[in-house]
C-alpha positions as CSV (number, residue, x, y, z in Angstrom):
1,X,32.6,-23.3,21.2
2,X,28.4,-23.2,21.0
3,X,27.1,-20.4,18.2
4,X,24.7,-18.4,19.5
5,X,22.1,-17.2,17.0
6,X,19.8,-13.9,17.2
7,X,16.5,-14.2,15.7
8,X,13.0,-12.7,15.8
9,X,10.9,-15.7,15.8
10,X,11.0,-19.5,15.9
11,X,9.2,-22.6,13.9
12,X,9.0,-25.7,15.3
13,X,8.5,-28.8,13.2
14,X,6.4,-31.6,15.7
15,X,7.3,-35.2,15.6
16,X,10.7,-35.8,15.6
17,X,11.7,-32.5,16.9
18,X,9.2,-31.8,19.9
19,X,7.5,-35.0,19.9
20,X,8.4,-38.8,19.7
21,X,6.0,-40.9,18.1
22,X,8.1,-43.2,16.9
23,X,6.3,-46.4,18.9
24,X,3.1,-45.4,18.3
25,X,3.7,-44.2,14.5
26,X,6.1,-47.7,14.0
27,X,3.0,-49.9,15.1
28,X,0.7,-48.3,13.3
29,X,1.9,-47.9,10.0
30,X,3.9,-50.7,10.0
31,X,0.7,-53.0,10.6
32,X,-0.7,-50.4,7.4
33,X,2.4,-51.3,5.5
34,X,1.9,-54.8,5.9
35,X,-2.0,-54.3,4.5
36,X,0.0,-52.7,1.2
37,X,1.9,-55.6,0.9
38,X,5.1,-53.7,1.4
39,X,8.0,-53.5,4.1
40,X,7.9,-51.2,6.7
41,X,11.7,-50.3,6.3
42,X,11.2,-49.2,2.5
43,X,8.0,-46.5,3.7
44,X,9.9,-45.3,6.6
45,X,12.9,-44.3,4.6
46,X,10.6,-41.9,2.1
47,X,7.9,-40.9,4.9
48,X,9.2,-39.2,7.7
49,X,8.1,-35.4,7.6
50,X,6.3,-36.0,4.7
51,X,2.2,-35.7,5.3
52,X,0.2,-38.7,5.6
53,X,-2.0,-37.8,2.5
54,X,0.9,-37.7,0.0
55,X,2.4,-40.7,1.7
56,X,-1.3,-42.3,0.8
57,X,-0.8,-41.2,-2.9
58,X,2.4,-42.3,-3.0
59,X,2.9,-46.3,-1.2
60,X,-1.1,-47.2,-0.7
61,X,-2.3,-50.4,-3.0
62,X,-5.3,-51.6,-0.7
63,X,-8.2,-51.0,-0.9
64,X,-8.0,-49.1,-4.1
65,X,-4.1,-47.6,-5.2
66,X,-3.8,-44.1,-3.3
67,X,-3.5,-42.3,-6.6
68,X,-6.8,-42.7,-7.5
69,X,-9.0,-41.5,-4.8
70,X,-10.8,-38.3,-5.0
71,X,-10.4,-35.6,-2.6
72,X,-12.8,-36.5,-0.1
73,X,-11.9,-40.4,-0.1
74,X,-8.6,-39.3,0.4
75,X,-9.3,-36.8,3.3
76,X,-11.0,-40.0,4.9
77,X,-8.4,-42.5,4.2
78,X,-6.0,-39.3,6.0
79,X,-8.7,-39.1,8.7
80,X,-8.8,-42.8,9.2
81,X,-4.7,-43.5,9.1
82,X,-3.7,-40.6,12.0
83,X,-6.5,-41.4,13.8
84,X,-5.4,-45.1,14.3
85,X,-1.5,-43.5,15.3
86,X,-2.9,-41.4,17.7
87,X,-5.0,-43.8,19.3
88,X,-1.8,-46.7,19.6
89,X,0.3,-43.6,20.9
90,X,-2.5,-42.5,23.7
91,X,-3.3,-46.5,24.5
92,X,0.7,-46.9,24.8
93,X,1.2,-43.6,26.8
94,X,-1.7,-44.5,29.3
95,X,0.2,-48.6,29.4
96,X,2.7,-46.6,30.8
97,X,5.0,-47.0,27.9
98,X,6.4,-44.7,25.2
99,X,3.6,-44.1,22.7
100,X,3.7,-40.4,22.2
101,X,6.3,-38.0,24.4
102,X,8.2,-34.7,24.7
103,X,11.5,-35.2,23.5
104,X,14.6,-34.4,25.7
105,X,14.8,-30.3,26.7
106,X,11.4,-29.8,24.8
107,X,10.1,-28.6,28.5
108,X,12.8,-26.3,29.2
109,X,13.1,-24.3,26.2
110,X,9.6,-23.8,25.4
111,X,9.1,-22.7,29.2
112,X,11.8,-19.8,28.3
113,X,9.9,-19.2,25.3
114,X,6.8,-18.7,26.8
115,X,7.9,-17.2,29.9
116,X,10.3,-14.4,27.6
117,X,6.7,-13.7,25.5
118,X,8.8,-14.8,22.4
119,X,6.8,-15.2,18.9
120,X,6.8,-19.0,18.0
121,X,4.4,-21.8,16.6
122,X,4.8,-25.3,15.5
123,X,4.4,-26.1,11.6
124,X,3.9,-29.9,11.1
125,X,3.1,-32.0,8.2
126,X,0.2,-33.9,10.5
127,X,-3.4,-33.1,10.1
128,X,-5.1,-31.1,12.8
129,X,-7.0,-33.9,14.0
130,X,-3.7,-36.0,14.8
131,X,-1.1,-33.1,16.0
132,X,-3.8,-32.3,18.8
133,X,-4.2,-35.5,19.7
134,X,-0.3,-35.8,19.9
135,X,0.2,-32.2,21.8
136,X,-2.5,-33.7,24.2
137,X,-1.0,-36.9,25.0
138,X,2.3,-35.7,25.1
139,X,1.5,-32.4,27.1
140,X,2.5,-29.6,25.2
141,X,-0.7,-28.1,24.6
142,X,-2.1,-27.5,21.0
143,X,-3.9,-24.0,21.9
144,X,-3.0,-20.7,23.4
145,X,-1.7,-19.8,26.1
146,X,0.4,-23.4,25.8
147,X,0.8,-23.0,22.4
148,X,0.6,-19.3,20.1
149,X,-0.3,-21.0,16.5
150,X,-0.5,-24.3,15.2
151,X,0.2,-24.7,10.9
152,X,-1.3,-28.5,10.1
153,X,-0.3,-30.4,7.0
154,X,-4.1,-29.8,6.1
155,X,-4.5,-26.4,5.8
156,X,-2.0,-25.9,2.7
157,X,-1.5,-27.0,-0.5
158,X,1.7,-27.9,-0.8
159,X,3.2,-30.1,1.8
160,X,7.0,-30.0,2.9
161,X,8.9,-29.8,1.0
162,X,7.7,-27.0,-0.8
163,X,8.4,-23.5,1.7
164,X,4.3,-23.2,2.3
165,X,4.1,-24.4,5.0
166,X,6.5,-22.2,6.8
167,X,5.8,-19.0,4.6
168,X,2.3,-19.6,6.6
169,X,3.8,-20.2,9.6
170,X,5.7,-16.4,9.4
171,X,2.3,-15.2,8.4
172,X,1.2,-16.2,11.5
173,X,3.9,-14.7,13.3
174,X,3.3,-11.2,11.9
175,X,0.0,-11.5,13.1
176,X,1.5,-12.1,16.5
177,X,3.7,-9.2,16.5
178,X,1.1,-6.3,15.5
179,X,1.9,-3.8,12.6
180,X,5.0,-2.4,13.9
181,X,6.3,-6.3,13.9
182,X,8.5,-6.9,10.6
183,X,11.1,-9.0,10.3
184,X,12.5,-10.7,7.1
185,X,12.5,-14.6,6.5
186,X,16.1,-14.9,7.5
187,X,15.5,-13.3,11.4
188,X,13.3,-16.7,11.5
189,X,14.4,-19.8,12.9
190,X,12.9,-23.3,11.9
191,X,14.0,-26.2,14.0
192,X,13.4,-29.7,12.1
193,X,14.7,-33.6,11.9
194,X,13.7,-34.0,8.7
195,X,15.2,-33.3,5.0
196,X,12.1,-32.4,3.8
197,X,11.3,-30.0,6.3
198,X,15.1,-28.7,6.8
199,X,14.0,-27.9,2.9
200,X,11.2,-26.7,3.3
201,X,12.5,-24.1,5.8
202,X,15.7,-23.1,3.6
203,X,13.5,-22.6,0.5
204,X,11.3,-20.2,2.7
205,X,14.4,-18.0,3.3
206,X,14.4,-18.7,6.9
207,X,17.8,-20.2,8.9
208,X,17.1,-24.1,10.3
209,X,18.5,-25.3,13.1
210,X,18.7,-29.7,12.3
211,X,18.4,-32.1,15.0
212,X,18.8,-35.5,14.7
213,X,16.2,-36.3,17.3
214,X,14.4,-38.1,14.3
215,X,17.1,-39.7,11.7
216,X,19.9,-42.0,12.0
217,X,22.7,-40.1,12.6
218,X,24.9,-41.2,9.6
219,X,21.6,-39.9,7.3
220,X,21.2,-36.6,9.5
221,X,24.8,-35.5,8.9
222,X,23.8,-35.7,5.2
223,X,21.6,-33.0,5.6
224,X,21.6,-29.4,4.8
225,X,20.7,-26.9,7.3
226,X,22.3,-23.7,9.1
227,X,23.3,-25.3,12.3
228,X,22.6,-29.0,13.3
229,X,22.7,-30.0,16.7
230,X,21.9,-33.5,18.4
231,X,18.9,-32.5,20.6
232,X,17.2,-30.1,22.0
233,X,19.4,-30.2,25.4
234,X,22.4,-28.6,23.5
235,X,19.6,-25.7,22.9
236,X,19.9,-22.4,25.6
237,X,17.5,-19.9,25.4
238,X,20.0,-17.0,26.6
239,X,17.5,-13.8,26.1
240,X,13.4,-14.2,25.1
241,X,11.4,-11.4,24.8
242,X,8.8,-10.3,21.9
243,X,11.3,-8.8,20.1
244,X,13.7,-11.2,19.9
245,X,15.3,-15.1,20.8
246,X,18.9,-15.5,21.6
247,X,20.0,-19.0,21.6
248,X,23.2,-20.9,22.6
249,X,24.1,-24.6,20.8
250,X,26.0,-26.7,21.5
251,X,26.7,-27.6,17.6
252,X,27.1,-31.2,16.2
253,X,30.8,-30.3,14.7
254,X,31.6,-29.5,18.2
255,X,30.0,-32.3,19.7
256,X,32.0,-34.9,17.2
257,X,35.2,-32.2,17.9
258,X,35.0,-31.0,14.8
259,X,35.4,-27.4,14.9
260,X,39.0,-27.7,16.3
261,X,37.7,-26.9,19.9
262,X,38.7,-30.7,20.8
């Protein structure tokens, strides 16, 4: 049978879980990978929902090893990296291929969303400069009314998997919901295809909701999170208001008939 799940507010993680960048993230870091002298497959089994700058630190040899760069040559080699993604993913989009899109029942349940007046935001590990270029192209919008709050990889210190970035992204909420608007961490939902995010949100105190949308499935099973489902088509939105979100899901143990409803 699908759970359904009460909360106050929701946090969306962006590639992978609203977004599909994998063409236009696949061709341009794999041509980057190639510049460090190293395989595409070994970065793209430590990168995903990780930010670009730590990836930098982490895998770049060329020009000058990743570790070393100061602040602001880091920030440009950031700057100069998402800026090449989102430019493949907005030539492949316009080619009338799949560069940058909405993932499957993205549209639908952020219509409820918007249409209830629920409190939600996106909190990605992408700069500014590349998650409104990817909100753009794939037409969810990257400012209000479209979308309440954007938290960029950027703007915090600590990058998933540490909690910050969703403790800022219930900051944000609050500030949605007025002074008579408290919640706890738990009444929070934060949907995610990562580990590191599905981390990030459980060491913020909030519940996760996992979707595979990003990961192999043999990997995403692996992973811990309070529900996991496949995609967002399994997700109803059965109330919205600005109080509160009921959802519906269609969870992954009952999808595989696990749950003893099969």
């Amino acid at each position: 049978m699908p759970v359904e799940i009460t909360v106050k507010g929701l946090l969306f993680d962006m590639d992978g879980t609203l977004v599909d960048s994998t063409p236009a993230v696949e061709k341009a870091l794999g041509d980057w990978c190639q510049r460090q002298g190293m395989q595409p497959s070994e970065f793209f089994q430590h990168s995903h929902g990780v930010r670009t700058q730590d990836n930098i630190k982490r895998f770049q040899t060329v020009p000058v090893p990743g570790h070393t760069l100061n602040e602001e040559e880091l920030a440009e080699a950031v700057r100069q990296l998402e800026l090449e993604i989102a430019d493949t993913g907005r030539r492949l989009h316009e080619a009338g291929g799949q560069g940058i899109e909405r993932l499957p029942g993205v549209t639908k349940l952020l219509d409820a969303l918007r249409q209830g007046g629920a409190r939600w935001g996106i909190c990605t590990s992408a700069t500014r400069l590349y998650a409104d270029a990817a909100l753009k192209t794939s037409e969810i919008g990257s400012t209000p009314p479209n979308l309440p709050f954007l938290i960029t990889g950027d703007v915090c210190e600590h990058g998933k998997p540490h909690p910050e970035p969703y403790l800022r992204g219930m900051d944000e909420l609050r500030k949605l919901g007025g002074p008579s608007f408290a919640f706890s961490p738990s009444d929070i939902l934060v949907v995610e295809d990562a580990p590191s995010g599905l981390k990030s949100g459980l060491d913020a105190g909030c519940k996760t909701l996992g979707v595979s949308t990003g990961q192999p499935m043999a990997r995403f099973r692996t992973f811990d999170a309070t529900v996991k489902t496949v995609d967002l088509t399994r997700v109803e939105v059965v109330r919205a208001s600005p109080e509160s979100v009921t959802l519906r899901i269609k969870t992954l143990d009952e999808e595989e008939g696990l749950d003893g409803s099969a």
